[in-house]
N, C-alpha and C positions, 0 to 999 in steps of 0.2 A: 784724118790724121791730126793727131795734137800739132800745136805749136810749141818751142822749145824755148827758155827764158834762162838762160846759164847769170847766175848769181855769185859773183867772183870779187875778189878786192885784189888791192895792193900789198896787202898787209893782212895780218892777225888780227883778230877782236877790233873789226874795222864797223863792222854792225851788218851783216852779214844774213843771221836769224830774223833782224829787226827787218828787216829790206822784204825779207821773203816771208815771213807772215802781213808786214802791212799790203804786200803787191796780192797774193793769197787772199785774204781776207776781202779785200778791196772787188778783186774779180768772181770772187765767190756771189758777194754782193751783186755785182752785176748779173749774176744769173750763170756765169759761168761753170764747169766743170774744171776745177783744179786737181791735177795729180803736183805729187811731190818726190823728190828722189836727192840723197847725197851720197855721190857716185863712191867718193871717197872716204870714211869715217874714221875721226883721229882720235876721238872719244871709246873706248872700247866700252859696251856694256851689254850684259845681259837681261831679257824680258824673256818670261816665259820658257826657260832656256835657250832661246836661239842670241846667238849676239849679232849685234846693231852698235848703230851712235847715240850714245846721250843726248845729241842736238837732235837729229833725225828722229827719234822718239817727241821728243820735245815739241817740234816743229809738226809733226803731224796729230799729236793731241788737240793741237791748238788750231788745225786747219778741219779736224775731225775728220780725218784719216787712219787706216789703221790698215795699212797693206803688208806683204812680207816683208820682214826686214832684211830676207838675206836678197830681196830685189831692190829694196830702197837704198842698203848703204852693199855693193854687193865686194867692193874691198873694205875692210876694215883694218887698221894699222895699230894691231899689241906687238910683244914684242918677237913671237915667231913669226910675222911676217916681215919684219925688218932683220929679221936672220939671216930669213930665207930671200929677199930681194937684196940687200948688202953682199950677200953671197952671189948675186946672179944667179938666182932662183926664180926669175918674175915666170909666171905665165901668162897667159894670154889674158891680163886683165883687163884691157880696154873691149875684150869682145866679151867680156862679161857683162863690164857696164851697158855696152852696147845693145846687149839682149833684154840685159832688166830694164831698160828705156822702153825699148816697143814694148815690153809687155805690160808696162807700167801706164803708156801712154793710150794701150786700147779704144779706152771707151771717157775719153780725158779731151777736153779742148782746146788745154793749156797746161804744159808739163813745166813747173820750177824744178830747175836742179843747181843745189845751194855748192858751192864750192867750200872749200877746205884749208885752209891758209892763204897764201898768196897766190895767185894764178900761176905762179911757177913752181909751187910745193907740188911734191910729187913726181918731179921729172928724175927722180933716181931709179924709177920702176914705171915711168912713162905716164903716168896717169895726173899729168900737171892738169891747170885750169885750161890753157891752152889748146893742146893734144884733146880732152873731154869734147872742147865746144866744135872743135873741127874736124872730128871722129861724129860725135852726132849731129853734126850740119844744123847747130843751133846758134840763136842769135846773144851775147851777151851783152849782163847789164856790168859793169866797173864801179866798186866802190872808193873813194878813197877818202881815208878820215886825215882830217887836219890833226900832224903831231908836230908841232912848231915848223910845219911848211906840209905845203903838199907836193906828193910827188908828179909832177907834172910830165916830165920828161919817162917815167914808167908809162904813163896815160897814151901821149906820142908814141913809143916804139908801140905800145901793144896795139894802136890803132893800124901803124904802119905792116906789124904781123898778122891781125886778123881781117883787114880791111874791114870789108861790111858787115863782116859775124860782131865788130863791136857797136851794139846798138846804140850804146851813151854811157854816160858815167855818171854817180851818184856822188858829191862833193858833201862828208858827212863832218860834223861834230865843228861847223866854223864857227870859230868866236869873234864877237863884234866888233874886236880892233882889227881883223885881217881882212874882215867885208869888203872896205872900201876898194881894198888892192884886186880884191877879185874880182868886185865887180869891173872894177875898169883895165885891168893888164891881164889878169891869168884867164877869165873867163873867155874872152876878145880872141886873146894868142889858142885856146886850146880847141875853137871855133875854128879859127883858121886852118887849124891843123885837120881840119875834118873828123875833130873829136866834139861827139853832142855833148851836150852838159844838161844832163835829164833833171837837175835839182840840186839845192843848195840847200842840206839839213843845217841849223842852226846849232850851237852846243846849246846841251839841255841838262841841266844839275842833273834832274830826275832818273834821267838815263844811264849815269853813271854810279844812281845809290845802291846802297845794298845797307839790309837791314843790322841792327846792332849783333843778333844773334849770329849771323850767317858772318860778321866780322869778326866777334870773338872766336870764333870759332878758325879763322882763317889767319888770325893771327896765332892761335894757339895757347888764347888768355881762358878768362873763368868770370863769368857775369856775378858778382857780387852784391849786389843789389838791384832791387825795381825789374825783377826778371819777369815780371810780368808786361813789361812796356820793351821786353826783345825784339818785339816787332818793330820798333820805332827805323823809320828811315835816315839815315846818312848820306848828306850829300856833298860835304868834302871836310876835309879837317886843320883845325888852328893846331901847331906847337905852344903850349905855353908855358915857355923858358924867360919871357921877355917879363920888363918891371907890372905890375898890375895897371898899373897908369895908360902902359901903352897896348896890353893885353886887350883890356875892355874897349880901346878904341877898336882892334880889330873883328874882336866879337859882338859888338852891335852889327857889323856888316855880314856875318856868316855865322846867320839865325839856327841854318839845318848841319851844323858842325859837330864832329866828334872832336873831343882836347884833349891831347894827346901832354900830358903832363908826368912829371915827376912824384914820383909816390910821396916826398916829403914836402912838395909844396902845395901847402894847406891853403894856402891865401889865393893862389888862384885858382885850385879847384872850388873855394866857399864862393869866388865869384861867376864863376864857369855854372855854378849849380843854382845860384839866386839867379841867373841871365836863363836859366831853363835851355840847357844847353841840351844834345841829343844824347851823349852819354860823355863819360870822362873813361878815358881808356890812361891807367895807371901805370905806369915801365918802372925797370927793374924789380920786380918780384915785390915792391912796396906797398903793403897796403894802408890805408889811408886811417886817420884814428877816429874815436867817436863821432866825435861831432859830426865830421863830415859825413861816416858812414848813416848815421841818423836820420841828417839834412836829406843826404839824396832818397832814402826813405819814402821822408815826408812828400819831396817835392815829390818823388817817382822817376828821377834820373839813373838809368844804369851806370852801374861802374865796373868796368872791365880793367882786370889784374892782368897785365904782361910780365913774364923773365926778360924780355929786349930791350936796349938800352933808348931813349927817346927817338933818338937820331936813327938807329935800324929802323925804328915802328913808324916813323916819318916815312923811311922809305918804299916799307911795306904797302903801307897806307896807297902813295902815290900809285903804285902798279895795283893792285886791289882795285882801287876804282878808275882807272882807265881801262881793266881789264875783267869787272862783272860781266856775269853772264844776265842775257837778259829774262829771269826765269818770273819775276812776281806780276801776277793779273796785273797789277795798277801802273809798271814800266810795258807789259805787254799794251793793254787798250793805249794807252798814250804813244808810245812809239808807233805803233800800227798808222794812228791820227794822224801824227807827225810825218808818216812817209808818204800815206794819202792824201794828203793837203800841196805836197810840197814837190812830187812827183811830175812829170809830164805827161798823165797816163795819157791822152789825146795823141801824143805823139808817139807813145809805146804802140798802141792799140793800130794806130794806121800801120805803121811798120811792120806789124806783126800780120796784119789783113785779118785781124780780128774785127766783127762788123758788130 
């Protein structure tokens, strides 16, 4: 019989996929037999005509799986099933899931099953992260990403809830001014608490990019030039509203930047485009005059046209990249690296009575 590995956070777009293909990948490696399942799917989508989850598709391309989908994600959430469960329609979903587990788990040494928002999503029709891990008497892993604090005290109750079903937690996306506190107050206290702390991802630009095309697009602009360099990655982005003087000081420090400027200002897009900047994303519906159109050209700078005022597209921006999906080869092999380097597998592996 498989072992069970319940892959859960705190939160949303907490890193989730990235966790469960680098642990995936990692024991594949080892020689193991990996199954995969998302008990829950919030992504509706169609393959072959049968519907699944976007991630779940995703996630098992990339582990080179290719099982039922109506066993891998066997609820899926559009919007007649939030009809029908808001209405007090649920049926007996957890013995669904329940069923596509065994039978998922057959001939498997290690069953991942990736959870779905926060481990309390889904408790409107019973199929929270919670209710999952202790319906299938599996052990879970806890993600939670640093968004100006970690939730610490979520970590606490859920340990106090599931006692030993929670295996550890996975501290993701830490930036190195909060390191020092962790290592010496949160980490200590969350130990105490008889919460393991299976790894400390660091924050990593990479993880959070997404390429210039898949941003135009999500903004809802029009790549106007060097649309052959759409691939180009983004790893976070200047405003520049500010004088030129103080501009350039900012953009010598954030090389992999999209600039998020004014369609009428020329002067700091001619310097955003000579610094080879990642692209210029233009607001207000303005587009930019010769020269500069030329310039980006020659150099091969994209320039993307928004309708949104700076300040909207500032704030699109921010939720855009804390909230990428992690779909490109070059953030998949790196993430993967990242979760296997940094992981406790020694400590998973004994717990598990994996030999």
């Amino acid at each position: 019989m498989a072992v069970g590995i319940y892959i859960g956070s705190t939160s949303s777009y907490s890193g989730k996929n990235m966790v469960a293909m680098g642990l995936g990948l990692r024991l594949q490696k080892e020689g193991y037999r990996v199954g995969y399942m998302k008990p829950v799917g919030a992504l509706p989508m169609e393959k072959n005509g049968v519907l699944g989850d976007a991630d779940a598709f995703f996630v098992q391309e990339i582990l080179g799986l290719s099982e039922d989908p109506t066993l891998v994600t066997p609820v899926v959430v559009d919007q007649d099933f939030k009809m029908r469960a808001f209405g007090g329609r649920c049926e007996d979903l957890m013995g669904k899931i329940v069923s596509a587990y065994e039978k998922l788990s057959q001939d498997k040494d290690v069953m991942l099953v990736a959870g779905s928002g926060s481990m309390y999503s889904g408790k409107y029709c019973g199929v929270d992260g919670v209710s999952v891990v202790r319906s299938l008497g599996i052990k879970a892993i806890v993600i939670d990403r640093y968004m100006k604090e970690l939730n610490y005290d979520f970590l606490v109750v859920l340990r106090e809830i599931l006692g030993d079903l929670l295996l550890g937690v996975l501290l993701n996306d830490i930036p190195p001014s909060f390191r020092d506190e962790l290592d010496t107050l949160l980490h200590p206290f969350l130990e105490s608490k008889g919460v393991k702390v299976l790894g400390k991802i660091p924050s990593d630009p990479l993880m959070g990019a997404i390429k210039v095309a898949d941003l135009a697009e999500r903004l809802g602009g029009r790549i106007i030039t060097a649309q052959a360099k759409a691939d180009r990655v983004v790893e976070s982005f200047l405003i520049g509203t500010m004088q030129v003087e103080n501009f350039m000081t900012h953009f010598r420090k954030n090389k992999k930047s999209a600039i998020i400027v004014g369609g009428d200002r020329s002067d700091v897009q001619l310097v955003a485009l000579e610094g080879q900047c990642q692209c210029l994303v233009l607001t207000g519906n303005l587009y930019p005059n010769d020269i500069i159109m030329t310039r980006a050209e020659v150099l091969e700078v994209p320039i993307v046209v928004v309708r949104d005022d700076t300040f909207t597209v500032a704030k699109k921006m921010e939720a855009i990249l804390s909230r990428h999906k992690l779909r490109d080869l070059i953030k998949i092999q790196h993430g993967s690296q990242l979760v296997s380097s940094i992981i406790d597998f020694a400590y998973i592996k004994e717990a598990l009575g994996l030999k």
